[in-house]
Structures are given as structure tokens and as C-alpha cells.
Steps between C-alpha positions, in 0.01 A plus 500: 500500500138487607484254690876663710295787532177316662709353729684822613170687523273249623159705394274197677706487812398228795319185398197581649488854310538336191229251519289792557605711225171650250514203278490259719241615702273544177589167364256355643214727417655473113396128474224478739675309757302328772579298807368188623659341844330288781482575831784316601729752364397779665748650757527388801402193410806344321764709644862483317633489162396336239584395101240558255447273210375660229394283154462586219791744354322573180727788336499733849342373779349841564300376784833444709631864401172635727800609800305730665232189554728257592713676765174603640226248468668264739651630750706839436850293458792592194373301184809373331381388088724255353656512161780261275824563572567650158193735508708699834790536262338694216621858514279748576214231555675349807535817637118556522412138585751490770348861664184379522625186714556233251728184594663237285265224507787231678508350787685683672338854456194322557594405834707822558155700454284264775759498745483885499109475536453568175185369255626291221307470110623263243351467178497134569477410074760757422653531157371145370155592606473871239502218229177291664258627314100310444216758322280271694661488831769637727832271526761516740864308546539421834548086537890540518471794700635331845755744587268767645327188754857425647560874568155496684583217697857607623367858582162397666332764245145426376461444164177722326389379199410790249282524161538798290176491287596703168853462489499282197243724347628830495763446239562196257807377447634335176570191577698296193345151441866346529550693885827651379427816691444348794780310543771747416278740743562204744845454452525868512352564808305799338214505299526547062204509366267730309158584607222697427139617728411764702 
């Protein structure tokens, strides 16, 4: 019912409306975000799309969520988040994730996106990488992560390597000694696990 009624009202309406809704635009300010980027990114000087690699996930990589920032910061072109598959299925949940631009993070809509000029941002460790968790340092799960270089390579996109200080610190995840949450959240596609923080 809700999320029929979303759909027929569409209260966010375009994409880039919705990444510039109150919440978004004060998420940010909320956690204290700040940016960091070398000259080399700075339109004009690397024209064109590119994918953003952003490690690690922790339980929401809140950095990534910044949309105002990111369609902004480098160059004024349609930011286009990526999410699993089964996350843009959820009801009600999709509905908002999908307003605000998201893509299934595949191949194909990852391609889709950059041929249409748009900027690209993977949370490179995805699901795997909420359970990487070190009280003494940050841990990301990226070795098999191969997939993302081909797609650079047959599109001619740039790859931008991103580190989201904080995002394993703002909540804590329970993480079972025997990793049985993370591998049915795996196999799921969609994170199951408790949590607790901020």
C-alpha cells in the first residue's frame, strides 16, 4: 500500500530534486563531513565521467550519501549511487533509494549511467566489507573486487579511489565469531545484522 502510493504520488519528484531534499542537504553538517580532493579533480581538469570507489562500507557509508557534494564538487554532472540488487526491491525503501538516483550495482547499469555522462560510486567492499571490523584499524575487502577495473577499462572512465574516514566508527556492528551473519547477508544480497552506535 505505501509503497503503491509513493509511486503514484512521487513526493521527491526528479533525481536531482531528491538528492537535494532537507535531509540530505543536512547530512553532512549532522556528522561533520569534510572533503579532501587534489587538484587534479577539479573541473576542467579531468573532464567526463567517472566511478568512484569508495572503501570502507562500515554499517552506512554515510560519507557517500553527501549528494548534494558529490553532484557538485566535481563538476555539476547527475551522481548515480549504487546499491545490491535486492536493496532496489525492498518496498517502500526502493522507492526512496531509486528517487534519489540509485542504480543496481551490475555491470550493466554501471555502464548504462557513464554512457549517459553520468558520475558513478560503488561501495567497492560492499556487503562483505560491513563485517570488516579492527578497534585498532580500518579494514576493507577489496582484493577480489576486479569487476569494477574491467568496467573502467571498456568505458574509458577514470577510476577515483575514495576513503570514508568514520564509516566504521559511527555504528558497531555485531559481528558473530563463527561469521554466520555475514554469509547469509552475502548470500542474501542484503545486509542482517544487528548494530548499535550513534
Amino acid at each position: 500500500g505505501a509503497h503503491w502510493f509513493l509511486k503514484m504520488t512521487n513526493p521527491l519528484g526528479s533525481i536531482k530534486a531528491a538528492q537535494y531534499v532537507f535531509t540530505e542537504r543536512h547530512i553532512q553538517k549532522y556528522n561533520s563531513i569534510k572533503w579532501v580532493w587534489p587538484k587534479a579533480l577539479q573541473p576542467p581538469n579531468s573532464p567526463g565521467p567517472k566511478i568512484f570507489c569508495t572503501i570502507p562500507h562500515g554499517l552506512a557509508p554515510v560519507g557517500t550519501v553527501a549528494y548534494p557534494g558529490w553532484s557538485k564538487l566535481f563538476g555539476d554532472r547527475m551522481y548515480r549511487p549504487t546499491a545490491a540488487a535486492m536493496v532496489l526491491k525492498l518496498p517502500v525503501i526502493s522507492y526512496f533509494l531509486k528517487c534519489i538516483g540509485y542504480i543496481e550495482a551490475s555491470s550493466p547499469s554501471i555502464k548504462k549511467a557513464l554512457n549517459n555522462e553520468e558520475n558513478v560510486h560503488v561501495v567497492l567492499d560492499g556487503i562483505a566489507g560491513m563485517f570488516q571490523q579492527g578497534d585498532k584499524q580500518e579494514l576493507g575487502f577489496v582484493k577480489g573486487r576486479k569487476g569494477i577495473v574491467k568496467i573502467a577499462l571498456t568505458t574509458g572512465a577514470p577510476l577515483v579511489p575514495v576513503f570514508g574516514f568514520g564509516h566504521s566508527a559511527l555504528w558497531r556492528i555485531i559481528v558473530d565469531p563463527w561469521r554466520i551473519m555475514e554469509r547469509i547477508s552475502v548470500s542474501l544480497g542484503v545486509s542482517v545484522t544487528p548494530f548499535f552506535g550513534r
